[in-house]
C-alpha positions in Angstrom: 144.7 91.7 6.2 144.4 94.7 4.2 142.7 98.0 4.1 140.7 99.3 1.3 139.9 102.8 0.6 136.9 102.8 -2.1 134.9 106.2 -3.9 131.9 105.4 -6.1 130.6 108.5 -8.1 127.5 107.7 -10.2 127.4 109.7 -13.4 125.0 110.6 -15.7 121.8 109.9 -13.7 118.7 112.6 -13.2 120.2 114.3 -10.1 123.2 115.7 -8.6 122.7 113.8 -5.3 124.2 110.7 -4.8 123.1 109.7 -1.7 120.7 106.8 -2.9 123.5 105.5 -4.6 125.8 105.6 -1.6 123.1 104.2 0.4 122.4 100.8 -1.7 126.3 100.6 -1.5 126.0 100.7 2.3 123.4 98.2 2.0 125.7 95.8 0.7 128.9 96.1 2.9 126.2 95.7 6.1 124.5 92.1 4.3 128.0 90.7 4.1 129.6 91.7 7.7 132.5 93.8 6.5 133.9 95.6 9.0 133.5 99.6 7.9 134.0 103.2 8.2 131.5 105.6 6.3 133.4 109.0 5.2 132.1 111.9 3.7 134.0 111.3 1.0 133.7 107.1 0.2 133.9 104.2 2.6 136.9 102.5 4.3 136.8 98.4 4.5 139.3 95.5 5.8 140.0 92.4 4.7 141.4 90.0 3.2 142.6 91.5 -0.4 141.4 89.4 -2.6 137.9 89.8 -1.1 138.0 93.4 -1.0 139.1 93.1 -4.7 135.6 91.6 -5.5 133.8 93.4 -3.0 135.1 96.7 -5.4 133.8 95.1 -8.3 130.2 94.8 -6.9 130.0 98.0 -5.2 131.4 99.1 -8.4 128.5 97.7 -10.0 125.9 98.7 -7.7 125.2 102.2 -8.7 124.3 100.3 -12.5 121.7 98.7 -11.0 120.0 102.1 -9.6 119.9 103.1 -13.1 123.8 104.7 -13.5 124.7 105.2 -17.3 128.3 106.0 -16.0 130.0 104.9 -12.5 134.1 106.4 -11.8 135.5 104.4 -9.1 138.8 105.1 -6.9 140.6 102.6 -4.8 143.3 102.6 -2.9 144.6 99.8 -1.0 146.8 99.5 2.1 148.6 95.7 2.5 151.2 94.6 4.8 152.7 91.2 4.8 154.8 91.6 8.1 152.3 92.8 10.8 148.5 92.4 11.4 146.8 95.5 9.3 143.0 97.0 10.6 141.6 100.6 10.0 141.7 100.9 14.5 145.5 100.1 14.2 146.2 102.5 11.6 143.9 105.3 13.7 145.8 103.9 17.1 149.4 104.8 15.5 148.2 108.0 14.4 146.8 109.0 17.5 149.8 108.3 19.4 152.3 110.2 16.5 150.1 113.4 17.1 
């Protein structure tokens, strides 16, 4: 499993807030059953990588559909190969190093 930090910031549309945007991505992660965490700043997903792979690519996308002339994307993704990864394991260790 993997971990998939993801940013979507819509450019050129008709106002500086982006929350419609952010919202119709939102919409999409809860129709397909991805397990989430909302941030202020993007949204953090796990799964399996090459389904988070394609699931950038449409959230990617999504803001285009809204009416976006330009979307910039970040993503950043966690993988390990020997031990189970999930965002509550990550937050579990971290919690117990502070």
């Amino acid at each position: 499993m993997a971990v998939m930090e993801i940013s979507v910031v819509p450019v050129g549309t008709c106002n500086p807030c982006v929350s419609e945007y952010v919202s119709y991505a939102y919409k999409l992660l809860k129709e397909k059953g991805y397990y989430f965490q909302l941030t202020a700043m993007g949204v953090i997903v796990q799964g399996d990588v090459e389904e988070l792979l394609q699931l950038a690519l449409e959230i990617h996308r999504r803001p285009f559909e809204k009416g976006a002339l330009r979307v910039m994307t970040t993503i950043r993704i966690d993988e390990r190969k020997d031990t189970d990864l999930t965002v509550e394991g990550k937050l579990k260790k971290l919690k117990k190093a502070l």
